[in-house]
FIKOLLO-228229 format. One line per field, with one value per residue (C-alpha): residue number from 1; residue in three letters; x, y, z. Coordinates in Angstrom, 2 decimals. Example, Ala and Ser with C-alpha at 12.3 -4.5 7.8 and 13.67 -1.06 7.14 Angstrom:
residues 2
i <- c(1, 2)
aa <- c(ALA, SER)
X <- c(12.30, 13.67)
Y <- c(-4.50, -1.06)
Z <- c(7.80, 7.14)
end
This chain:
residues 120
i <- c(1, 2, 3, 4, 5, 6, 7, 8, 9, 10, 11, 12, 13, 14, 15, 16, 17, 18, 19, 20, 21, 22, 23, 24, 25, 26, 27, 28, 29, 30, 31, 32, 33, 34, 35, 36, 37, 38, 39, 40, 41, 42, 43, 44, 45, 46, 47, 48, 49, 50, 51, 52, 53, 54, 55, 56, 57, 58, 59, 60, 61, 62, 63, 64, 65, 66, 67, 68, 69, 70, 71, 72, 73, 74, 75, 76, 77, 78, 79, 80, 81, 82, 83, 84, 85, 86, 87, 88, 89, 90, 91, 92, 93, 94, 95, 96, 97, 98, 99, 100, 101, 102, 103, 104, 105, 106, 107, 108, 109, 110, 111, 112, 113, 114, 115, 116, 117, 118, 119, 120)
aa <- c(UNK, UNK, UNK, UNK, UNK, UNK, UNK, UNK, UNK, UNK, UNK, UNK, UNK, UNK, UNK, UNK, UNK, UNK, UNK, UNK, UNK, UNK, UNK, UNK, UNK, UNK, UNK, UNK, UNK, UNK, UNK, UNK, UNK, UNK, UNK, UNK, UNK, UNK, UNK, UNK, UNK, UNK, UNK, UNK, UNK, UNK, UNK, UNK, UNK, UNK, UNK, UNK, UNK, UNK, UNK, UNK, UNK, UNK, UNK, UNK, UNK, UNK, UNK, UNK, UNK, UNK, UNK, UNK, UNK, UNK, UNK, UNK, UNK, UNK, UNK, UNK, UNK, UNK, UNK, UNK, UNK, UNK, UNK, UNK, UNK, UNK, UNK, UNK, UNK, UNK, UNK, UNK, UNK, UNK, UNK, UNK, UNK, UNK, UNK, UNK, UNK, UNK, UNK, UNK, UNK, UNK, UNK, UNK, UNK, UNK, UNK, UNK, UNK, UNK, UNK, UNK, UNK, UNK, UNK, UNK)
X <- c(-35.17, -32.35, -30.54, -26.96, -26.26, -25.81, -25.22, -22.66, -21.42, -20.52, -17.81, -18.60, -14.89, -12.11, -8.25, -5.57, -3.37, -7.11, -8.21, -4.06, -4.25, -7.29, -5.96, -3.35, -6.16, -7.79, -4.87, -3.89, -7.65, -6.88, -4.15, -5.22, -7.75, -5.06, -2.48, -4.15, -0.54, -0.57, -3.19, 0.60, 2.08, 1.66, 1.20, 2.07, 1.37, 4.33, 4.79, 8.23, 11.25, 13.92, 16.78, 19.24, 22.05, 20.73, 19.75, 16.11, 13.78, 11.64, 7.86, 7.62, 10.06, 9.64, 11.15, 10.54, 9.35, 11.80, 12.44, 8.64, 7.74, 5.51, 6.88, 6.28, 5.51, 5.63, 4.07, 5.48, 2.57, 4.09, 6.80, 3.88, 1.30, 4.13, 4.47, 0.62, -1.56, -4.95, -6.76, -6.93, -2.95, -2.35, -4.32, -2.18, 1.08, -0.01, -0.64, 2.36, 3.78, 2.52, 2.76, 6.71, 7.01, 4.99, 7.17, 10.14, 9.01, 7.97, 11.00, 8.98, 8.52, 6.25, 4.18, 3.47, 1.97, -0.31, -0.45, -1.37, 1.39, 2.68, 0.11, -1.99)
Y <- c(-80.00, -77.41, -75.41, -73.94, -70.87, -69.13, -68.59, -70.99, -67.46, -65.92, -67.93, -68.81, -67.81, -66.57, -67.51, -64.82, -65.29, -64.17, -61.84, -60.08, -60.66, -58.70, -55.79, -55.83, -55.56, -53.23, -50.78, -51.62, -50.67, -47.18, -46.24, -47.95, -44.53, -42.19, -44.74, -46.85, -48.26, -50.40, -52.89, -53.83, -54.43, -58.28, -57.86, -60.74, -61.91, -64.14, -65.01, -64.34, -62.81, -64.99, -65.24, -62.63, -61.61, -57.82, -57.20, -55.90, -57.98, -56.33, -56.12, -56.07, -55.88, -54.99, -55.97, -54.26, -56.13, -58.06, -60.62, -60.70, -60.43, -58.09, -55.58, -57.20, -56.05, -58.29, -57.80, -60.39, -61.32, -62.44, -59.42, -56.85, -59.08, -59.33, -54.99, -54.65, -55.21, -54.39, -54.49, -51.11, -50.78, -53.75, -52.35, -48.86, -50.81, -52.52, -49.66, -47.73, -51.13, -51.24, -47.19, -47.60, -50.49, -48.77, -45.60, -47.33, -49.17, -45.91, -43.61, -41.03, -40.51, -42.26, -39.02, -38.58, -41.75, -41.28, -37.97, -39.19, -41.63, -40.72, -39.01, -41.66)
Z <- c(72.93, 73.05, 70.74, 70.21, 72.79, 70.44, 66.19, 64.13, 63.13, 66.67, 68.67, 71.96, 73.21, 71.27, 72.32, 73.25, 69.93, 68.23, 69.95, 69.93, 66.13, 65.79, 67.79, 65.25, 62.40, 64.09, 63.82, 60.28, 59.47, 61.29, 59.40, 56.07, 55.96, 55.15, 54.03, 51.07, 50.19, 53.27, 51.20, 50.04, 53.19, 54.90, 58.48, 60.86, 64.35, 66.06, 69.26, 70.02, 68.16, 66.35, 69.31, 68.63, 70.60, 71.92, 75.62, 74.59, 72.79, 70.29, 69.96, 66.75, 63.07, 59.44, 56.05, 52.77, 49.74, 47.59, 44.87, 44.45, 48.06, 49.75, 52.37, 55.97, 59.37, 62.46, 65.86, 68.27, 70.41, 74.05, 74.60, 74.07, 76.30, 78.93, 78.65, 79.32, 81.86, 80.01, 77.12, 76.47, 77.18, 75.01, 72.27, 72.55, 72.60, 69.81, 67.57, 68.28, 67.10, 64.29, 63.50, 64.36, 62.22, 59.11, 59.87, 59.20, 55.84, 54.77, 55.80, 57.74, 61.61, 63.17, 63.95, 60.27, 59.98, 63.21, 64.69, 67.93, 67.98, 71.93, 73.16, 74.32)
end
């Protein structure tokens, strides 16, 4: 008789929309060390921006809270994947994403909110 390969608990394969989405977690839970407030702040995955009429299409947006909304920030999945050829450069575009994005909804630079924002 065989089992399982393995656990119920650890997926076999994960798909590149999970796997993107938890890059994005993974840099939320960096800066949520010296930034507790971002525990308000919804962060999204989407594949692709709404179409808009400028020549460069964005890798990611943000909207502060309102009319009983939390304050957003969205990381558009395929224009980053399509600027990165790796992992490891997909996970670095991603975070400067996300650092830009939290910059902006908190009106400071991005290199307050990450010191190391650029330098990788």
């Amino acid at each position: 008789m065989r089992g399982p390969v393995a656990p119920p608990q650890v997926p076999l394969s994960t798909s590149r929309a999970d796997t993107f989405r938890d890059l994005v977690l993974d840099s939320v839970e960096r800066l949520e060390r010296h930034w507790p407030q971002l525990a308000d702040i919804e962060f999204l995955v989407m594949e692709v921006p709404p179409p808009v009429s400028e020549e460069t299409v964005p890798l990611g947006g943000s909207a502060p809270a309102e009319k009983g909304e939390p304050a957003r920030v969205v990381v558009y999945r395929r224009p980053v994947e399509i600027r990165s050829k790796s992992r490891d450069e997909r996970a670095l575009l991603v975070h400067e994403v996300v650092v830009e994005q939290v910059a902006e909804l908190l009106g400071l630079s991005p290199e307050s909110v990450d010191p190391r924002y650029g330098q990788d």
